[in-house]
Every structure is written in C-alpha cells, then in structure tokens.
LUMGUPA-165883 format. One record per residue (C-alpha): residue number from 1; x negated, y negated, z. Coordinates in steps of 0.1 Angstrom, whole numbers. Each point is the difference from the previous one (the first is absolute). Layout:
BEGIN
<pt k="NUM" c1="X" c2="Y" c3="Z"/>
...
END
This chain:
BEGIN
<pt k="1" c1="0" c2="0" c3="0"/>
<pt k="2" c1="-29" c2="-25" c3="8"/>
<pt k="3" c1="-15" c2="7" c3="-32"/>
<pt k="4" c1="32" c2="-8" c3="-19"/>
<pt k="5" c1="2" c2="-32" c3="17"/>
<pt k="6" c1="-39" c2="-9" c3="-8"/>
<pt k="7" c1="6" c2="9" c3="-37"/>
<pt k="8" c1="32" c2="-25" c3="0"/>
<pt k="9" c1="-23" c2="-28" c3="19"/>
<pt k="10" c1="-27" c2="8" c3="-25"/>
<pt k="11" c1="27" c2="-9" c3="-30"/>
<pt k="12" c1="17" c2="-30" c3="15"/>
<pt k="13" c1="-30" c2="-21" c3="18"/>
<pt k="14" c1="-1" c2="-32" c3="-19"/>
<pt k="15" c1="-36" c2="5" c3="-11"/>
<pt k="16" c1="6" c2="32" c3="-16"/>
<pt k="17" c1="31" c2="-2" c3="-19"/>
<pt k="18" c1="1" c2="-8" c3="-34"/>
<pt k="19" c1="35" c2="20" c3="-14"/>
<pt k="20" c1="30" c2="1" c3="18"/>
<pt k="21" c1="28" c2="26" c3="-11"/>
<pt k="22" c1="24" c2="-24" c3="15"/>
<pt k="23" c1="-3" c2="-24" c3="-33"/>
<pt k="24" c1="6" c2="2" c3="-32"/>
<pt k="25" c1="-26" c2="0" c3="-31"/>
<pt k="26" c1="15" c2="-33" c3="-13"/>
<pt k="27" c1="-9" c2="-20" c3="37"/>
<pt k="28" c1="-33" c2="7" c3="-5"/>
<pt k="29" c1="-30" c2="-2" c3="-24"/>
<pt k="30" c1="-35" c2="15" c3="8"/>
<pt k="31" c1="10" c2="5" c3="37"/>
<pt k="32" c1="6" c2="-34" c3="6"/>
<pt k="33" c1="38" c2="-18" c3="9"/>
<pt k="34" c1="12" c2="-25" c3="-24"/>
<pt k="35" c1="5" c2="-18" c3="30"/>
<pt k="36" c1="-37" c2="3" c3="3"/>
<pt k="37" c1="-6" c2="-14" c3="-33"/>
<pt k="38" c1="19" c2="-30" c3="9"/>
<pt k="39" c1="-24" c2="-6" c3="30"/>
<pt k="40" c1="-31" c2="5" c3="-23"/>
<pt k="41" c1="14" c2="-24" c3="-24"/>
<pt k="42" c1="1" c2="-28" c3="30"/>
<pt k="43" c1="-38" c2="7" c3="5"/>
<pt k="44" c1="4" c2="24" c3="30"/>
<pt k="45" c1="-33" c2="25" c3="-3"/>
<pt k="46" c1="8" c2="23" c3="33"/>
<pt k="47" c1="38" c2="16" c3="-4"/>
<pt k="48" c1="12" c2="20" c3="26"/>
<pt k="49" c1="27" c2="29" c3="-14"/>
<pt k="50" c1="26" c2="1" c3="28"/>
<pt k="51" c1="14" c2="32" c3="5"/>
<pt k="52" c1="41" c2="3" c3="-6"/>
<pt k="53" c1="4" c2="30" c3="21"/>
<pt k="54" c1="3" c2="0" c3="37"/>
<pt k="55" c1="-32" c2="19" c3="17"/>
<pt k="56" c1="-11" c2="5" c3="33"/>
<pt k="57" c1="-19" c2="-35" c3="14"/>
<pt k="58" c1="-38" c2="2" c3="-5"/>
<pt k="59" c1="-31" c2="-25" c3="5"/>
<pt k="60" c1="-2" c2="-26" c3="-25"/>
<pt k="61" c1="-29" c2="10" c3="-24"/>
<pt k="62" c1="-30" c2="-18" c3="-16"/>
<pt k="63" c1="13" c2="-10" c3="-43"/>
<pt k="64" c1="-24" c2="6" c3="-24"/>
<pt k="65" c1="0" c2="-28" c3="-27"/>
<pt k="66" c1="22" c2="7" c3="-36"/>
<pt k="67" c1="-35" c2="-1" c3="-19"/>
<pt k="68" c1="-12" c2="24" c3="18"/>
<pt k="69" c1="22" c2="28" c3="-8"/>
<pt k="70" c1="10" c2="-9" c3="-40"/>
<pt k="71" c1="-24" c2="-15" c3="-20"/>
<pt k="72" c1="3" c2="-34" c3="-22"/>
<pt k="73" c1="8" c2="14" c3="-32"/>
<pt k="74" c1="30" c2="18" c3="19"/>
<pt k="75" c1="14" c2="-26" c3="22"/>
<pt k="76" c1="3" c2="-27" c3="-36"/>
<pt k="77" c1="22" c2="32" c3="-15"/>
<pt k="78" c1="22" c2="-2" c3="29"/>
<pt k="79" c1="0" c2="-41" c3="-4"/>
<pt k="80" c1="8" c2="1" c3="-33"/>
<pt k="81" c1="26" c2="26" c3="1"/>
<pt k="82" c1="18" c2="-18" c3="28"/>
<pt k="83" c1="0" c2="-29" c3="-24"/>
<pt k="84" c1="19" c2="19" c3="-31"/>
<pt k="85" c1="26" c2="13" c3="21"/>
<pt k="86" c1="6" c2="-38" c3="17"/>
<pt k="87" c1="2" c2="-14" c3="-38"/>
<pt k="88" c1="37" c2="-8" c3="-8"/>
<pt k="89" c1="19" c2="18" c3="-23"/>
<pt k="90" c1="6" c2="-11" c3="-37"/>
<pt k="91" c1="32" c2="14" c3="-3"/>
<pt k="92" c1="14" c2="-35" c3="22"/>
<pt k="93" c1="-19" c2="-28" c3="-23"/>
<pt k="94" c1="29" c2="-28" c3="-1"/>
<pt k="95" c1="22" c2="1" c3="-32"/>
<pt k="96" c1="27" c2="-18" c3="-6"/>
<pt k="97" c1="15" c2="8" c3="-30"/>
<pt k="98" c1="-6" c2="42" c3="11"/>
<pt k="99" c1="16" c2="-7" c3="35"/>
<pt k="100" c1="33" c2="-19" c3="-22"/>
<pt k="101" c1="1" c2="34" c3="-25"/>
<pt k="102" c1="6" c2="17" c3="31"/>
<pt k="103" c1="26" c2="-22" c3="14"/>
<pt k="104" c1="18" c2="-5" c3="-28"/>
<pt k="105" c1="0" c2="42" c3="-10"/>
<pt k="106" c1="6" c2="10" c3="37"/>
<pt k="107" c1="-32" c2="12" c3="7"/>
<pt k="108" c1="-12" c2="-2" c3="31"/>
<pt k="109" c1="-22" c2="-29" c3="10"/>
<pt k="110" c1="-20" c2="-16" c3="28"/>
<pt k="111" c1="-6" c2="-39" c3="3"/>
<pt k="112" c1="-30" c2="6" c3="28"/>
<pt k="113" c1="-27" c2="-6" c3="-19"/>
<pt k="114" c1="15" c2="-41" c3="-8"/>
<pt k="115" c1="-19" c2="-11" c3="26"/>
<pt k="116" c1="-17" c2="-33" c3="-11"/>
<pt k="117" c1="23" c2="-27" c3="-10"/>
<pt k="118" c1="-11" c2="-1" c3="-35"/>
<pt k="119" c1="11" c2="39" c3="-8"/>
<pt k="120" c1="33" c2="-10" c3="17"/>
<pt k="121" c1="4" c2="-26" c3="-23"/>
<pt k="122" c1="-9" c2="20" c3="-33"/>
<pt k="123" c1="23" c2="24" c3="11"/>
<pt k="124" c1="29" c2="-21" c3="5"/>
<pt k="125" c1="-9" c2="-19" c3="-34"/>
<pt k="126" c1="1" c2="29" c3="-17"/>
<pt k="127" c1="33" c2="11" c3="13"/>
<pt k="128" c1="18" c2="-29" c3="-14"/>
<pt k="129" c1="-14" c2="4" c3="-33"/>
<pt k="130" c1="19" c2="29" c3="1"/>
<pt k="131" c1="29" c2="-17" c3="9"/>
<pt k="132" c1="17" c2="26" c3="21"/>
<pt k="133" c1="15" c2="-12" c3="29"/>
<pt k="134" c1="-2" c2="29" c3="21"/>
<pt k="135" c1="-35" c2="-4" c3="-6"/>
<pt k="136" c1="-7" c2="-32" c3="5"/>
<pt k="137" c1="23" c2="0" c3="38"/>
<pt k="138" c1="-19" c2="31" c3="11"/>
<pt k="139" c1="-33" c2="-17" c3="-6"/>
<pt k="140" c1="11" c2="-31" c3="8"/>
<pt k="141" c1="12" c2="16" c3="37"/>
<pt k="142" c1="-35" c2="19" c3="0"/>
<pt k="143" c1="-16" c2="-35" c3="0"/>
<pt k="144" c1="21" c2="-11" c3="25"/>
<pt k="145" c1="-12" c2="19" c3="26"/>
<pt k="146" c1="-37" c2="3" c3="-7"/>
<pt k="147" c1="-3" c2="-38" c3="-5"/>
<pt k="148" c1="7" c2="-30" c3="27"/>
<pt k="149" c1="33" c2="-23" c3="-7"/>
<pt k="150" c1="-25" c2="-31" c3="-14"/>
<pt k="151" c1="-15" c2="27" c3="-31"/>
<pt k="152" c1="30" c2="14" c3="-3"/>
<pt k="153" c1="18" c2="-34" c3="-9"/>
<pt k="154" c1="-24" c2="-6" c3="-20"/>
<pt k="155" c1="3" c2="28" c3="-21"/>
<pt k="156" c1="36" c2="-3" c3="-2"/>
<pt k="157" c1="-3" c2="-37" c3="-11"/>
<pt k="158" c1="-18" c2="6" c3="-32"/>
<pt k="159" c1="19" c2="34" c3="-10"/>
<pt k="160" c1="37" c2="-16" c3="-7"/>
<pt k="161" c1="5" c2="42" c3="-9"/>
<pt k="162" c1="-9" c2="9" c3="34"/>
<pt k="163" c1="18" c2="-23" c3="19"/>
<pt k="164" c1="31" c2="2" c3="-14"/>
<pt k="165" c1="0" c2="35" c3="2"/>
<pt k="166" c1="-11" c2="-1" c3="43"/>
<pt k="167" c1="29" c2="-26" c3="1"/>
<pt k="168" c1="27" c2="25" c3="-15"/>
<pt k="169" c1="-13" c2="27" c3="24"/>
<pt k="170" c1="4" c2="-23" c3="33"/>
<pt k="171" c1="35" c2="-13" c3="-18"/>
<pt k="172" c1="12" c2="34" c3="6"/>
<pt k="173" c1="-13" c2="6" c3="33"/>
<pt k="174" c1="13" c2="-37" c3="11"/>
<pt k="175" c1="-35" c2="-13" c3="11"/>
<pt k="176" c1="13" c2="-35" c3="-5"/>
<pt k="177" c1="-24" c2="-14" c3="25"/>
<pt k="178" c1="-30" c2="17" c3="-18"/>
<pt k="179" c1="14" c2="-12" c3="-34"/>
<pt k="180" c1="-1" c2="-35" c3="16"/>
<pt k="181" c1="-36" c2="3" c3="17"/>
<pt k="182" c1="-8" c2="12" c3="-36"/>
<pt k="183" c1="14" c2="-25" c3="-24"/>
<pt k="184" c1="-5" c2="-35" c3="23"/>
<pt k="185" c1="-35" c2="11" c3="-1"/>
<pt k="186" c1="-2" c2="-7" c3="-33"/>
<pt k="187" c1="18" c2="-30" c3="0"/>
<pt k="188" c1="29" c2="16" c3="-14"/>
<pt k="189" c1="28" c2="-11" c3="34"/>
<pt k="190" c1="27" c2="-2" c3="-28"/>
<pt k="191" c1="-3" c2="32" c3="-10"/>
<pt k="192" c1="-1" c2="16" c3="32"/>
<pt k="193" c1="32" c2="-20" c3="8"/>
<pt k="194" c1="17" c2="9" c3="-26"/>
<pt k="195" c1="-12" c2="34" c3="2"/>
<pt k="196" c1="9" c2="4" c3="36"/>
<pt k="197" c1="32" c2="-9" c3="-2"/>
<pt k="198" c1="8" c2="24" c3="-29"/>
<pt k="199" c1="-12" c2="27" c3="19"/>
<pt k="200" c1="20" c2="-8" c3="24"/>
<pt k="201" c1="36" c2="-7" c3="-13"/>
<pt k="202" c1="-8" c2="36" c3="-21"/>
<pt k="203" c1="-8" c2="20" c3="26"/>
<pt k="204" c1="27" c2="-7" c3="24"/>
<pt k="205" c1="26" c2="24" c3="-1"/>
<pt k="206" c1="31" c2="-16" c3="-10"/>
<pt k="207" c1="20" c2="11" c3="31"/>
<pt k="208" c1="-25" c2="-10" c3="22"/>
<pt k="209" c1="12" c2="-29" c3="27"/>
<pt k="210" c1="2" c2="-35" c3="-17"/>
<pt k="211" c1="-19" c2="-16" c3="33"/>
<pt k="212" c1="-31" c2="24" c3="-14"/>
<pt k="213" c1="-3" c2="-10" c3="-32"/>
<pt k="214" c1="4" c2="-35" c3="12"/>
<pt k="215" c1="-29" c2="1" c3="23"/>
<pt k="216" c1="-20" c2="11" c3="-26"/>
<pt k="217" c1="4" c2="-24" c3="-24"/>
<pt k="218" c1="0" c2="-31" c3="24"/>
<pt k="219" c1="-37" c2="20" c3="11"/>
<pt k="220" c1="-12" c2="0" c3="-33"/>
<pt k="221" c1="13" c2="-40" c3="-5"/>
<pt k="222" c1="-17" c2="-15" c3="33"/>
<pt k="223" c1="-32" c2="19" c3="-8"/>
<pt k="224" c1="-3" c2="-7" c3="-38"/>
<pt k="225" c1="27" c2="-19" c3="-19"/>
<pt k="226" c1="4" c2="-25" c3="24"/>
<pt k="227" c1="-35" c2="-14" c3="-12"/>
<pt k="228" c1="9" c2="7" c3="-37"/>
<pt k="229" c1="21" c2="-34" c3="-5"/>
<pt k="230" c1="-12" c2="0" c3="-36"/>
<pt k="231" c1="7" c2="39" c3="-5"/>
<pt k="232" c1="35" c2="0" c3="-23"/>
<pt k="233" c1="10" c2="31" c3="21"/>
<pt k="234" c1="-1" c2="-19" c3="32"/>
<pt k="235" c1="35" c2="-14" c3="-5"/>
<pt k="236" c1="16" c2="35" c3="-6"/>
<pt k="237" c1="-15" c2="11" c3="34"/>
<pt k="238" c1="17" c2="-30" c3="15"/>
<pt k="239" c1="32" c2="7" c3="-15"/>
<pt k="240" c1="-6" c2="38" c3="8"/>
<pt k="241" c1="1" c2="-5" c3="37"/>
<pt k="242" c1="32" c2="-20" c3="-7"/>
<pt k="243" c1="18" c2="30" c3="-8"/>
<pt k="244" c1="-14" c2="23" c3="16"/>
<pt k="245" c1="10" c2="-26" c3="33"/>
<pt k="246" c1="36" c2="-3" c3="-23"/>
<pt k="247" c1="2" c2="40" c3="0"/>
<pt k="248" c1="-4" c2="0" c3="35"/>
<pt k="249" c1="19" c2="-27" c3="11"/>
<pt k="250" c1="26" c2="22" c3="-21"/>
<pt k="251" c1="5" c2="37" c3="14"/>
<pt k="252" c1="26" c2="13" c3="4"/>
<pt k="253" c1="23" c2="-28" c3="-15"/>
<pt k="254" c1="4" c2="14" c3="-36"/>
<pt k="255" c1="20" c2="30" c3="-9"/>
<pt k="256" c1="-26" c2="21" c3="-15"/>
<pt k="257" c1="-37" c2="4" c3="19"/>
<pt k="258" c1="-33" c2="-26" c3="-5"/>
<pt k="259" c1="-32" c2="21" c3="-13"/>
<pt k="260" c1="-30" c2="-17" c3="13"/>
<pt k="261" c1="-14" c2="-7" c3="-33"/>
<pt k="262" c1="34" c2="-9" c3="-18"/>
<pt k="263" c1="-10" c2="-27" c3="-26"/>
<pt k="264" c1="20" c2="-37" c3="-3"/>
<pt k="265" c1="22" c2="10" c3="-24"/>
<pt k="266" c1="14" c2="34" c3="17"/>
<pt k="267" c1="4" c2="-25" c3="29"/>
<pt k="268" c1="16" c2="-22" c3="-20"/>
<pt k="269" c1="26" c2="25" c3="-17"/>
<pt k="270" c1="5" c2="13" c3="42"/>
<pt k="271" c1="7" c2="-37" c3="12"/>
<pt k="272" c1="26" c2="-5" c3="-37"/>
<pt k="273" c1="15" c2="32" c3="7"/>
<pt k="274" c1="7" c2="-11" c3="40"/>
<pt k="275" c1="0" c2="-34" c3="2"/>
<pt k="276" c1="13" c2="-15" c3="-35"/>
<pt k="277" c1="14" c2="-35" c3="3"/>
<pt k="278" c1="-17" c2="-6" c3="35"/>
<pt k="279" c1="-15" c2="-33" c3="6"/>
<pt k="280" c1="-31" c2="-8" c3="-2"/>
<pt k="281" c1="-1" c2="-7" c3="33"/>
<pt k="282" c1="-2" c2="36" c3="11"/>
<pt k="283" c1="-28" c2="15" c3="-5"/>
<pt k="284" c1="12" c2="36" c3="-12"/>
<pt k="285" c1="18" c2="-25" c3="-34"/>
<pt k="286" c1="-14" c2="9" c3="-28"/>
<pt k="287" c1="-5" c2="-36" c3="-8"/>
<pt k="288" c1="-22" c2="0" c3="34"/>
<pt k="289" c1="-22" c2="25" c3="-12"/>
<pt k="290" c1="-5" c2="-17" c3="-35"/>
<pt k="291" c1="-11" c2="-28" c3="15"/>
<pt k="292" c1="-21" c2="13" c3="21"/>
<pt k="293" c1="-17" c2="27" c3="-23"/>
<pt k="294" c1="0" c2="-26" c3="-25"/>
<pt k="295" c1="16" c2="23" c3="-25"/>
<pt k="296" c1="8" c2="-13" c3="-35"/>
<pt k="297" c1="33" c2="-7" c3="-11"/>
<pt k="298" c1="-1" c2="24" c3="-30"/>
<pt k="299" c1="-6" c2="26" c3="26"/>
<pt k="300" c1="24" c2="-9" c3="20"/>
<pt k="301" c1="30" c2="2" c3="-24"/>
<pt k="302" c1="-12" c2="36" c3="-13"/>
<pt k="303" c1="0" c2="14" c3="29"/>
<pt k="304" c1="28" c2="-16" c3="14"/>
<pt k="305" c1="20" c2="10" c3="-37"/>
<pt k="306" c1="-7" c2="38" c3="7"/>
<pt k="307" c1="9" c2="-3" c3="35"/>
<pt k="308" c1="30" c2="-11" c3="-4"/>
<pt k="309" c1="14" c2="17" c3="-29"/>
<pt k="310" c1="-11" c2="31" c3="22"/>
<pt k="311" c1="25" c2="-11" c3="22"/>
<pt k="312" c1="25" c2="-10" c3="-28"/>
<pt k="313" c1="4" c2="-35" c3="12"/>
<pt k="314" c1="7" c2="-19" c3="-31"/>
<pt k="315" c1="9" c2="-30" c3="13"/>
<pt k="316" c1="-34" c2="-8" c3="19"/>
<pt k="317" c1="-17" c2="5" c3="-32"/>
<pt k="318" c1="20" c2="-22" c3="-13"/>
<pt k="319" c1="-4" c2="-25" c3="26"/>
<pt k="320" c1="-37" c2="5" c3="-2"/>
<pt k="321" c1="-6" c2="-7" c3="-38"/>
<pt k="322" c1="28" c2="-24" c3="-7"/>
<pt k="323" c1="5" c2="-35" c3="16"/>
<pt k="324" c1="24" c2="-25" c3="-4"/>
<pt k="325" c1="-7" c2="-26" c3="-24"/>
<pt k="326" c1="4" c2="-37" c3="-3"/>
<pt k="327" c1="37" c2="3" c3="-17"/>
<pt k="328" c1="10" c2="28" c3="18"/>
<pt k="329" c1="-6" c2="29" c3="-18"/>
<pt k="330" c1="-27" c2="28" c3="6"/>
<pt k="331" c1="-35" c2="-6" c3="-7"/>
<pt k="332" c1="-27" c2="26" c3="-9"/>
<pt k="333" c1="-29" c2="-2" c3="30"/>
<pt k="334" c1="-22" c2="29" c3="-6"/>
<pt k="335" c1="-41" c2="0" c3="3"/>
<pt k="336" c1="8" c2="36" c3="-22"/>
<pt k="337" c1="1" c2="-1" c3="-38"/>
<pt k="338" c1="39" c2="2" c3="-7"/>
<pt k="339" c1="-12" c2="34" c3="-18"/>
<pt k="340" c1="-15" c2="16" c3="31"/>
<pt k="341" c1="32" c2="-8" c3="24"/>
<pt k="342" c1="21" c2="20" c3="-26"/>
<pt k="343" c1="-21" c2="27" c3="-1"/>
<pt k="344" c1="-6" c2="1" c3="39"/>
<pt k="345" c1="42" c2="1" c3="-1"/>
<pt k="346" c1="2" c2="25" c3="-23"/>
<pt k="347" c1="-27" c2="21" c3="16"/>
<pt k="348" c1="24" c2="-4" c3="34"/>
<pt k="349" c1="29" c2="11" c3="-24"/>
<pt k="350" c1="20" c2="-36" c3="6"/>
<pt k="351" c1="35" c2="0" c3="-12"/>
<pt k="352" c1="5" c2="-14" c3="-34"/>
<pt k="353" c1="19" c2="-29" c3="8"/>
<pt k="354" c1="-36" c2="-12" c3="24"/>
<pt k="355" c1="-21" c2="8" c3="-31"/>
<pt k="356" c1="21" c2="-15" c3="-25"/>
<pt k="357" c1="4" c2="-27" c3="26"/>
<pt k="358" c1="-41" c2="-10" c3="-5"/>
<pt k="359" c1="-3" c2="9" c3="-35"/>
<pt k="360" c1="16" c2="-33" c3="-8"/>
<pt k="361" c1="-31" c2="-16" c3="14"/>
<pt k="362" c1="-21" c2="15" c3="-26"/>
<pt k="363" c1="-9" c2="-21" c3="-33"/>
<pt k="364" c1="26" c2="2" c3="-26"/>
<pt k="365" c1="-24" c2="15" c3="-22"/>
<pt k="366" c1="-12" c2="22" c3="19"/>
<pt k="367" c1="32" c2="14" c3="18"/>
<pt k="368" c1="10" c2="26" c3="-29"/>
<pt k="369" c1="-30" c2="19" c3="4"/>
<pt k="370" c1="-2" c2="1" c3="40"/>
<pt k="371" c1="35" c2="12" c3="-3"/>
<pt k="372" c1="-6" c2="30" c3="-20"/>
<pt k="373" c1="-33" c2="8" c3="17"/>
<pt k="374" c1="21" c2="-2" c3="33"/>
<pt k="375" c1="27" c2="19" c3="-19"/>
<pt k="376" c1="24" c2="-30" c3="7"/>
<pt k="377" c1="25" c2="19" c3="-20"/>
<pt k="378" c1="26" c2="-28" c3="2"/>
<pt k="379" c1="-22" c2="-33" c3="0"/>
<pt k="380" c1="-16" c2="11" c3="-33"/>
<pt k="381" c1="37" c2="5" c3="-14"/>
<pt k="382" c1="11" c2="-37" c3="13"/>
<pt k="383" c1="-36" c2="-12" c3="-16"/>
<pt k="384" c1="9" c2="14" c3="-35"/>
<pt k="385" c1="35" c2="-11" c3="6"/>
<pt k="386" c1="-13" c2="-33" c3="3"/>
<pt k="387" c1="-23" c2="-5" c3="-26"/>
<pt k="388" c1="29" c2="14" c3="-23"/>
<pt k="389" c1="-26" c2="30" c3="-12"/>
<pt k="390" c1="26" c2="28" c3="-10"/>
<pt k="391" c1="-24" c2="22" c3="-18"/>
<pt k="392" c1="-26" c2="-1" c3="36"/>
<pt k="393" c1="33" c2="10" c3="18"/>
<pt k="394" c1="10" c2="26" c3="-25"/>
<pt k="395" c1="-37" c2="17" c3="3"/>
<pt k="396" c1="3" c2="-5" c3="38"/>
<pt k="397" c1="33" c2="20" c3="2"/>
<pt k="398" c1="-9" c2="29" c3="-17"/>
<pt k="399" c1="-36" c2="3" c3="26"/>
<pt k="400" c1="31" c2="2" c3="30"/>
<pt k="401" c1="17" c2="29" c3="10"/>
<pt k="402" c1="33" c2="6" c3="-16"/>
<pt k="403" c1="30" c2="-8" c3="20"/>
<pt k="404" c1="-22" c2="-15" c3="29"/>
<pt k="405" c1="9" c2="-31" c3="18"/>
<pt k="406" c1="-26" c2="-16" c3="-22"/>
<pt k="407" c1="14" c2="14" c3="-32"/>
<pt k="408" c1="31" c2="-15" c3="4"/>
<pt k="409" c1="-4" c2="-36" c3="9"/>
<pt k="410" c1="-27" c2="2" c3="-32"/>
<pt k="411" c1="27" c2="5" c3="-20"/>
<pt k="412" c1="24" c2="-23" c3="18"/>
<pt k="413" c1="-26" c2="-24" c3="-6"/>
<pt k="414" c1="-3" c2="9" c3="-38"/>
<pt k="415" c1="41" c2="-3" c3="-1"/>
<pt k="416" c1="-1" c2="-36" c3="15"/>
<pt k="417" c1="18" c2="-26" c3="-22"/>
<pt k="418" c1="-17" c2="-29" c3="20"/>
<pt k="419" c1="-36" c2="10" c3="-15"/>
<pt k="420" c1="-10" c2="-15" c3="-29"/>
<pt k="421" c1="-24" c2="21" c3="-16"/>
<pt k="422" c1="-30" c2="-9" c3="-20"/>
<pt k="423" c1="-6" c2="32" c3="-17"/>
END
C-alpha cells in the first residue's frame, strides 16, 4: 500500500509531472497549458503548473526554471503555435452586402462582428439601397442599441429612409414621447406635433371614455402646439378640444350614444336630429355647434337636408332653403347648387310635389334635363307642354309605361286644346 502511494506522489509532485490524464490533447501542446503560453507571452520565464486534482498537502518544492527543462527552439514552437490558434477567424470579416443576402433570403445572420461605427454605417447604407423596409428597421434597431442616443440621431438625420421607417415602427407601438425626443431634435417640433397627435386620435379606441381622449390631446397641445402659433394645424387642435369639451358637456342628452372620436359633422347630424329649431342659445342647437366649430354653411345644409328628409320633415327643409322675400313670396337661400339639393332629395326619396317644388328654382334652360335625369316624369311633361313641342312629348310618351299615371296625363297633355303647338 505505501508503495502505491509513493508511485502516485512520484506522478503528481509539481516537479515531475509533465502529462496529466485529467486533460485533454487540445489544452495542451508539448506538455505545457495554454494558459501557460499566455504567461510566457507576458515575459514570465519560471511557470509553475498547478495541479487540478486534490492531493494530500506536501512541502512546497524548489522550481526549476522553463529553460531548463525545454530548450529554445521548443519553447518558440509552442509561442508561435499559441499565436495561430489566437488569430481570428476569416470566416467573420465584415460584409455588408453578404450579411443583406442573408437577410433578405432568410438565412441566418449575425450582426456581432459591426462593432466600429463605420461597419455599422456600411451596413445600414447598404440596407437602404436595397430598399427593403424590413431591412432597413431591423438594422436600423440593431444600431439602436449598439450606438448612444447622440450617434444614433445622427445617423437617422441624414438617412430620411431610415428614419421614417424607425418612426412607423414607434407609431405602432405608441412611443409618442420618443417620436417627439426624436423629431424636435432635429428641429422638426411640427412634425412631431402633428405626428403626435395622429397617433393619438388613431389609436384610441372609439368607445374608450371621451375624458381620455380629451386628456390626451389637451397633453399633446400644452407640450407642443401651444408654441406652434404659426403651425396651420394649431387651430384645428384648438377647435378639437372644443368638441371634445362639447361631447362631454353633451352625454347622455342625445338619443343615440357619443363615440369619443365622433367627428363635427356626426355631431352635427346628432344635435339636427335632437335639437332642430333650438336656439342658438342652447348649446346642444345645432346653430350652437356651427358656430362654435366654425362649420361652413354648405356643410351645414347637406347635412341638415339628409337629416331631415331621414325624418321625413318636409316642412323644415323647406323652411331651411327658402325665405321669404321682399314681396312676399319665397325666396331661394341655399349655399348648395340648386342641382345638388334635388339630388340630395331625391337620394332621401322626397315626395314629388317637394322636388317639383325646387325644380322651379333651376334655370329655364336647364330645368328639362334635371327633370329627366331626376326622372321628373310630370315636370318634363308640363316643360314640353309649355314650349308647345308636341313631337318631344310624343317621343316622351312612348319611353313611359303604358297605362301609368304618367302615361296618361302625357296624353291628356297631347289632347289639350289650350296648347298651341309649334310643330
């Protein structure tokens, strides 16, 4: 037994070993560690090769010097083979348009080796030649988070490509405050106001709580509109928060619900539906809200039209378009083309009698062929009864259905002794 444990002593003393069966060929070369070439390399001449397995404790020993036990020409192998193995592989040489092929076939890739800022740049140059936007984002992102915000902005500043695509990817993710960081950095504040508030009114859901929305927008006013007084799109944030404060002010007072994005005009036709012929005093009158919204008359009367011919009142159209004049009589006040109040009446299926009613206020030259195109079946017979043109009203009778209503006041028209004809 005590001459197995001098043989194991003999193979483990520090001075004596040179091969271990606990490491593998590759760890070594020529007996020596690579972590023992390392040392050599930092001009270390004595190395001591620690042992890795536990042995009993023993008195420290006297180390022999390297040279001593390999000579010269053997201890510059082991140098130089140290150094080929440290050398960095080819295969990882930085190129761009290789790395892109990849992307853009679904290979897989790896960005590691864009280290220095110039390879990142190369790389994200040569993505937006290829002007794929996938491409350009994923890069773009890559560069994002290997470079600080000031090289970063930079970059983004003189690549319009790669900007526009990082803004679309925070515009989905509703980074408004980045986008802003982002664009007033570059001077553009306009842009990230406008911006801003698109992402904003588009993202929130439309039955989301009208006080939400509001807070937003009157956020993204005080913090970049309100300094915009030159910006064209200030005003429509001002009268923004005016409805939004009207919508509010308004719950629960109309028949149908509010959305918390519902534009002017839907509040308009909610407010002519409710609230038609209240003054303007009250401020759920539609008159009220075009004042207020500063809505143009020609908007006002198209919407109001098909509002109220949805609720067949005949009269208040009526009342609407025509005023009495100086004698008496009615007078024409429309901001709509004569042409496009008949068709909105037609389009709301008015009686007759309404239609006919306003096709009087159309040119005289003009009035025969609005009343065919609007299928005026009785106007256009009076009109050729008028102008005395028998052979029109003839040609006219035989394009109406037989024994219709129309048919036969054609034909009592055509049997009129009154009528002098001209052909």
């Amino acid at each position: 037994m005590a001459s197995s444990n001098e043989e194991d002593d003999f193979w483990y003393s520090t001075e004596k070993r040179s091969f271990s069966f606990e490491t593998t060929e590759s760890d070594n070369l020529f007996g020596v560690s690579k972590s023992g070439t390392a040392q050599l390399r930092a001009g270390i001449s004595n190395i001591q090769v620690t042992d890795n397995v536990t042995t009993y404790y023993e008195p420290q020993q006297s180390v022999k010097p390297l040279l001593s036990i390999i000579s010269d020409k053997a201890l510059a192998k082991i140098l130089e083979a140290d150094k080929i193995q440290c050398k960095p592989d080819e295969s990882y040489t930085i190129q761009p348009e290789t790395t892109l092929r990849k992307i853009l076939i679904g290979e897989s890739y790896s960005l590691e080796s864009y280290k220095s800022y110039a390879s990142k740049i190369a790389l994200l140059d040569t993505a937006i030649k290829t002007g794929n936007g996938d491409a350009i984002l994923g890069i773009t992102l890559f560069i994002k988070n290997t470079l600080k915000k000031s090289l970063v902005q930079k970059l983004l500043t003189e690549r319009s490509e790669a900007l526009n695509a990082y803004i679309q990817y925070l515009s989905t993710r509703m980074c408004t405050n980045e986008i802003c960081d982002l664009l007033t950095a570059q001077g553009k504040t306009s842009d990230a106001a406008i911006k801003c508030l698109n992402i904003i009114i588009k993202n929130t859901s439309k039955e989301a709580n009208i006080d939400t929305l509001l807070s937003k927008i009157l956020k993204n006013y005080s913090m970049l509109f309100s300094n915009l007084l030159d910006c064209r799109e200030t005003n429509f944030v001002r009268s923004y928060v005016k409805l939004l404060e009207w919508q509010k002010n308004s719950q629960n007072k109309f028949s149908e619900p509010l959305k918390s994005n519902a534009s002017t005009l839907e509040c308009l036709r909610i407010t002519c539906k409710d609230f038609w012929g209240a003054p303007e005093t009250n401020s759920l009158s539609p008159s009220s809200l075009v004042a207020t919204q500063e809505i143009s008359s020609r908007q006002y009367q198209k919407v109001a039209i098909i509002t109220l011919a949805s609720l067949q009142a005949w009269d208040d159209i009526d009342g609407l378009l025509r005023k009495k004049g100086w004698l008496g009589g009615k007078k024409l006040q429309s901001s709509l083309p004569i042409e496009e109040v008949l068709k909105l009446l037609q389009e709301q299926q008015a009686p007759s009698g309404i239609i006919e009613k306003f096709l009087n206020y159309v040119e005289s030259n003009k009035r025969l062929q609005v009343a065919k195109s609007l299928n005026c079946y009785k106007e256009v017979i009076n009109i050729l009864g008028t102008q005395g043109d028998r052979t029109a009203l003839v040609e006219y009778k035989a394009s109406l259905k037989p024994n219709s209503e129309e048919y036969f006041f054609a034909e009592s028209i055509l049997c009129s002794t009154s009528i002098k004809w001209r052909n």
